[in-house]
Legacy VTK file of the C-alpha trace (Angstrom):
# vtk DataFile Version 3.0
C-alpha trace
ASCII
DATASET POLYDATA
POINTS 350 float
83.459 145.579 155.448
86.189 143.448 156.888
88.469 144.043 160.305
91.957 143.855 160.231
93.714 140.853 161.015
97.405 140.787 162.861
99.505 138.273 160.907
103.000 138.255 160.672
102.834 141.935 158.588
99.783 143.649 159.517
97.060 143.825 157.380
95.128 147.090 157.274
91.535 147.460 154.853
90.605 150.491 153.473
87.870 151.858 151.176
89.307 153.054 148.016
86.551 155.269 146.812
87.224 157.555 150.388
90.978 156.794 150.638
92.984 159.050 147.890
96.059 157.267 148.735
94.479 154.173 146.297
94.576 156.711 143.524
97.766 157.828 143.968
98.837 154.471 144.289
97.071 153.489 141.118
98.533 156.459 139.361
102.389 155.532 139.994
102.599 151.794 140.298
103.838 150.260 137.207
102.125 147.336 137.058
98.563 149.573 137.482
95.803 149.313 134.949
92.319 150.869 134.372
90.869 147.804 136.446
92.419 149.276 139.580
91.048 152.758 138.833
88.313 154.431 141.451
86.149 155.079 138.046
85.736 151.721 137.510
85.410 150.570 140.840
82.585 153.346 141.648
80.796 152.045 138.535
81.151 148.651 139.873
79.590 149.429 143.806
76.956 152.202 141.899
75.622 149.387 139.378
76.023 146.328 141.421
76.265 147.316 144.952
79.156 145.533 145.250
81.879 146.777 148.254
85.055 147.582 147.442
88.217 147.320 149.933
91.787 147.314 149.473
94.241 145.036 151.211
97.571 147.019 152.679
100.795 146.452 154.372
100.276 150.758 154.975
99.457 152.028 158.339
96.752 154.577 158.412
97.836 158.295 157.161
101.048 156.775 155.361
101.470 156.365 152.098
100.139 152.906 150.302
103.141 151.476 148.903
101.157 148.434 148.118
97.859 146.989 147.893
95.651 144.312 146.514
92.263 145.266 145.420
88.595 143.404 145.861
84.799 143.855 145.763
82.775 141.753 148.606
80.112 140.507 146.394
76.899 139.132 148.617
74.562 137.095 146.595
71.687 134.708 147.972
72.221 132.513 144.605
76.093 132.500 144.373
77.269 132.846 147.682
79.261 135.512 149.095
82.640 135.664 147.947
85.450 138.435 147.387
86.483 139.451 143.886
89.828 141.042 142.688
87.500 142.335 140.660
84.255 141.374 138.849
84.312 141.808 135.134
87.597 142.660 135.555
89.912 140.843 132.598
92.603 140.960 135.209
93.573 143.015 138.115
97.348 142.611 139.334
98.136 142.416 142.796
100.018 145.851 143.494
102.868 144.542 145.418
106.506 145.909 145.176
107.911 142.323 147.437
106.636 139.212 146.366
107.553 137.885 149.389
104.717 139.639 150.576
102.043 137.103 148.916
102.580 134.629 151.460
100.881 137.985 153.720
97.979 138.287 151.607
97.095 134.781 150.993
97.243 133.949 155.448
95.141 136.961 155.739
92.541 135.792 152.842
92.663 132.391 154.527
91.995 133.561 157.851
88.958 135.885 156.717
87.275 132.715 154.315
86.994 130.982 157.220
85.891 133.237 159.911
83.622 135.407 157.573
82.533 131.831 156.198
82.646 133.154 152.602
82.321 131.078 149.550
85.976 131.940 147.928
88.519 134.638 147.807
89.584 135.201 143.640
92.582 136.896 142.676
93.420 137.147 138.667
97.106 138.410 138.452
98.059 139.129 134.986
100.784 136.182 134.971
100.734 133.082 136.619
101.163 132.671 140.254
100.416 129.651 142.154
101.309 131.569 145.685
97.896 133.121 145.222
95.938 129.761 145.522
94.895 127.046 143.538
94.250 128.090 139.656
90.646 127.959 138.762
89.813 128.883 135.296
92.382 129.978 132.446
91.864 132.436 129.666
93.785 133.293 126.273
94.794 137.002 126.787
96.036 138.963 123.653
98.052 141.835 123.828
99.348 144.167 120.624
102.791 146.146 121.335
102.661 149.510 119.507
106.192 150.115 120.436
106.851 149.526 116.129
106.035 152.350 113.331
102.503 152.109 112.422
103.637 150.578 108.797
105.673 147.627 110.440
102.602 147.155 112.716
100.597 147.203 109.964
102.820 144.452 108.140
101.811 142.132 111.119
98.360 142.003 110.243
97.150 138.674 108.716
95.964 139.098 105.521
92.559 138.532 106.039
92.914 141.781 108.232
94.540 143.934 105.923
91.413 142.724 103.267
88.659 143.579 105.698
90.675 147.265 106.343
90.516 146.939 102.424
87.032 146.681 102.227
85.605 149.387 104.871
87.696 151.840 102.953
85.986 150.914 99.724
82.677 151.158 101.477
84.041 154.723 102.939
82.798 153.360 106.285
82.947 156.194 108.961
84.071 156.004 112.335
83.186 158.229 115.124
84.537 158.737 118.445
83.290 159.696 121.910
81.201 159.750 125.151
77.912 161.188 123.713
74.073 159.574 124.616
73.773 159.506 120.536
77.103 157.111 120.612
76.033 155.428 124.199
72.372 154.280 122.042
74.072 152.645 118.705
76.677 151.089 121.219
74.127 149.423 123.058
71.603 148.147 120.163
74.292 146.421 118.938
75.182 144.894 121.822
71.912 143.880 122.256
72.116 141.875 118.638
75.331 140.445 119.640
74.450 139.662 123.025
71.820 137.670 121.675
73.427 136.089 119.272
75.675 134.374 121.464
72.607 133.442 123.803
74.254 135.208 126.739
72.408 138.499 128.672
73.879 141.906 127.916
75.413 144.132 130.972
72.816 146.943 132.050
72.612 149.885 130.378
73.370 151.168 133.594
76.784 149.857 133.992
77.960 151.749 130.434
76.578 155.192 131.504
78.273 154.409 134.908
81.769 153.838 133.249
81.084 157.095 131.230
80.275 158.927 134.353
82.969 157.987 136.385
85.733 157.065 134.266
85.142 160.641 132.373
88.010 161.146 129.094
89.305 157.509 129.854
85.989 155.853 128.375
85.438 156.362 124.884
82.887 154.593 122.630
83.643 154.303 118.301
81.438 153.400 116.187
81.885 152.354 112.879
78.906 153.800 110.277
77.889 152.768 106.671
76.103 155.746 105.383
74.854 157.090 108.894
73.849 153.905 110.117
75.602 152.106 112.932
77.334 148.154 111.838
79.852 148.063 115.104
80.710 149.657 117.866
83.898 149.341 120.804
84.338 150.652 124.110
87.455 151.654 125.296
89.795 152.492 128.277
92.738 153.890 129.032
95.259 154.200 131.715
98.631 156.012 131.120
100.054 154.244 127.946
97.861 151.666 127.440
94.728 151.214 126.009
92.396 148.456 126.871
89.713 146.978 123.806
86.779 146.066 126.441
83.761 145.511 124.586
82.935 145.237 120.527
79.627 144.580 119.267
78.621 144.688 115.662
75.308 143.965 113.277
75.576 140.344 111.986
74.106 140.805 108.672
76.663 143.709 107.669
79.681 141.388 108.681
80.869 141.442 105.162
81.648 145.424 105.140
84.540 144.492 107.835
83.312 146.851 110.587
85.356 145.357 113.583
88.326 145.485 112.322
88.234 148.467 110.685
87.574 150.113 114.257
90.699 147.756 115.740
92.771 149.180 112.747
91.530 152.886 113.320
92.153 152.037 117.452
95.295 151.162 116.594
96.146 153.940 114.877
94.731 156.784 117.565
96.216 154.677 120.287
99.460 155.037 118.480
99.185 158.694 117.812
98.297 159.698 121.218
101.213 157.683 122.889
100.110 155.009 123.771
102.515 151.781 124.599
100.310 148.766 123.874
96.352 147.745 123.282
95.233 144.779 125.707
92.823 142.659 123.694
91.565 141.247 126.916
90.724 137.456 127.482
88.738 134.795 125.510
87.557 131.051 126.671
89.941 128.599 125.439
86.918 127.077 123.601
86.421 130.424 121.272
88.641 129.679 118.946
86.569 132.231 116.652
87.490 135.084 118.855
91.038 134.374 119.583
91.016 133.719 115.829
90.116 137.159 115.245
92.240 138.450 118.191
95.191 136.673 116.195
94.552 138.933 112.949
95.804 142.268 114.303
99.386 140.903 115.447
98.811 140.708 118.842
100.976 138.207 121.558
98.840 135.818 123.079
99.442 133.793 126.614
97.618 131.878 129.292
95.448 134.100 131.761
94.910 131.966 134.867
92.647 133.085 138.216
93.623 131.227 141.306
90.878 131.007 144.485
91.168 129.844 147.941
89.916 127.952 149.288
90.526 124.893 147.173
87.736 123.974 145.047
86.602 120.264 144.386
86.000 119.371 141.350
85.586 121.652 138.044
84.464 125.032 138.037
80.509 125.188 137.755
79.465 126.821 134.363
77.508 129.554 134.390
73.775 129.028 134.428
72.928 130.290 131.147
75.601 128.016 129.569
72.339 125.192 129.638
70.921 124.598 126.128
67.270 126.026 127.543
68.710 129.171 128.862
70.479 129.962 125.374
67.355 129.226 123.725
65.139 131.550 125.966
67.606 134.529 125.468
67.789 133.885 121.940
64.029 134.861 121.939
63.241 137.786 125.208
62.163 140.988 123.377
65.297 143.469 124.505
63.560 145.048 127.131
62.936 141.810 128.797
66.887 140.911 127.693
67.868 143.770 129.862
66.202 143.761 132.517
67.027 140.028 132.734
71.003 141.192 132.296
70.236 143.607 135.381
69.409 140.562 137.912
71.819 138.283 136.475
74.993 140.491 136.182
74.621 141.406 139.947
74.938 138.014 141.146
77.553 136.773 139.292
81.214 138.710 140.103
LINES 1 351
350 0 1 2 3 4 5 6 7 8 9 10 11 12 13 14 15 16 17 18 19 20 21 22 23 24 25 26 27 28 29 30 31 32 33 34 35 36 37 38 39 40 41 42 43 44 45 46 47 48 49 50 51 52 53 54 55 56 57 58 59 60 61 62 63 64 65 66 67 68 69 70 71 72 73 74 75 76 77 78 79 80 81 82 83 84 85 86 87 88 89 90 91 92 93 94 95 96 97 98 99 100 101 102 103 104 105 106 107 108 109 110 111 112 113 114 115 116 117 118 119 120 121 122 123 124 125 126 127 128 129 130 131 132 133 134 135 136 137 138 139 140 141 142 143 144 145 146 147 148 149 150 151 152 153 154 155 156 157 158 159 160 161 162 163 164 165 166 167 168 169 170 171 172 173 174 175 176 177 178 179 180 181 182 183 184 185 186 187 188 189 190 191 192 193 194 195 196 197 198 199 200 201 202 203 204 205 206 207 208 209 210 211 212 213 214 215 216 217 218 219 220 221 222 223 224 225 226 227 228 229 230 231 232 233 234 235 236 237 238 239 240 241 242 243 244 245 246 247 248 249 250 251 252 253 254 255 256 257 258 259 260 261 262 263 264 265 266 267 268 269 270 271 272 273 274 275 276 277 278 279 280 281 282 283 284 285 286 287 288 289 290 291 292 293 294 295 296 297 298 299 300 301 302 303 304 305 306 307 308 309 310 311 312 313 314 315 316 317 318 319 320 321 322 323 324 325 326 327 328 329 330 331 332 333 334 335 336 337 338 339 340 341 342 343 344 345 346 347 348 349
């Protein structure tokens, strides 16, 4: 993928899939998450063909003591860039020195230029202008389950605790797991919400790759009214904290409080099990709906920022189907057509 480049501290590449030491690595280092896990990065190269390699200061047959983390992603429309990592919320730089940045960054420098590739993106989870020049900023939420459950549950906004309220009185059901019967109601509703934001769902694909690969760390609720399916969540874990990836829900059966009855019940297993803290992941700093709702459950909010080099001019092109005619023809493809549409579009974009 790339060569190694002497710098001041060598830089050595590996592949992380073939290379155990990344796991282990992964598995100890504090600042780890399930981002930097081989599951999700195999589901990443198997669904998008993307390449992943990991940056080290680690000779070859000693252990990695650090490591920074990237798909190459090739695309013909988007350019050819490295990613640390696509569809990633974050994915922190595993380094025990910060001194060492300075490392990284030459290296990435070096390699943009010789390799003649688009951008190198890193998205630490707190802000670090050694990495580059900041590009795009998120809100991140994050809930600390450190408390009892009742004092977490005091937290909740009101609104929350009347929605909770609600499911109970419509003895909403959830259930929890990896089945195909889950993996189907997930996805429909996906599709519905997918659509109702005008924006193309992920591939099928990429879901039963996560289940796959990620095994007992994936799990998918959904929240039933009488059998039937209103929302749904997918979920991952690594070590003590749980990470709220992906919600979906039936618009017209908003009212019954689906969502956050699965949050409250999430809350509630994470806390049982162990677990330390739920990340909430990022929303655009436009959504004020989402962090809105993201607010509700208690959670601490701060700025997300991704920094790139080389230094961009100018703003941050939107995403193509941010244009008013490519909302209104996704508001409309039959879901088949939505789908496959998500398939081409998701493996360009990083």
């Amino acid at each position: 993928m790339i060569g190694a480049v002497g710098i001041a501290v060598n830089i050595h590449v590996i592949n992380p899939i073939a290379d155990n030491r990344w796991e282990e690595l992964v598995a100890r280092h504090p600042r780890a998450s399930a981002f930097h896990r081989c599951g999700w990065l195999k589901a990443l190269a198997r669904t998008y063909g993307y390449e992943p390699g990991v940056l080290t200061t680690s000779p070859p047959g000693a252990p990695l003591s650090d490591g920074i983390v990237f798909c190459l992603v090739s695309s013909w429309i988007t350019g050819t860039r490295l990613v640390s990592l696509p569809f990633s919320d974050h994915c922190e730089p595993l380094l025990d020195d910060v001194g060492q940045s300075a490392a990284f960054v030459s290296w990435l420098e070096t390699e943009c230029e010789r390799q003649r590739w688009k951008y190198a993106e890193l998205r630490p989870c707190l802000p670090d202008d050694r990495y580059g020049q900041p590009s795009r900023s998120y809100c991140f939420h994050e809930l600390d389950l450190t408390p009892t459950l009742p004092q977490i549950f005091r937290k909740l906004r009101k609104d929350a605790i009347q929605r909770i309220r609600r499911a109970e009185r419509e003895r909403l059901s959830c259930e929890a797991g990896r089945s195909e019967r889950l993996l189907d109601d997930f996805y429909r509703l996906l599709l519905l919400t997918r659509r109702r934001h005008c924006l193309p769902p992920q591939p099928r694909t990429w879901f039963e790759n996560l289940l796959q690969y990620m095994g007992d760390d994936v799990q998918i609720r959904v929240a039933r009214q009488n059998g039937n399916a209103i929302a749904a969540m997918l979920t991952l874990r690594h070590r003590s904290c749980v990470t709220y990836k992906y919600g979906c829900s039936d618009e017209k059966l908003h009212k019954l409080g689906g969502m956050t009855f699965l949050l409250w019940r999430l809350i509630e297993e994470s806390k049982d099990s162990g677990a330390d803290n739920i990340d909430f992941g990022r929303s655009d700093l436009d959504n004020e709906g989402l962090i809105t709702f993201k607010d509700r459950f208690g959670t601490q909010k701060r700025l997300l920022t991704y920094y790139r080099y080389p230094k961009l001019q100018g703003e941050v092109p939107v995403r193509n189907w941010d244009s008013p005619a490519m909302r209104r023809l996704i508001s409309v493809l039959p879901d088949a057509v939505l789908s496959a549409a998500g398939r081409i579009l998701y493996r360009h974009m990083g």
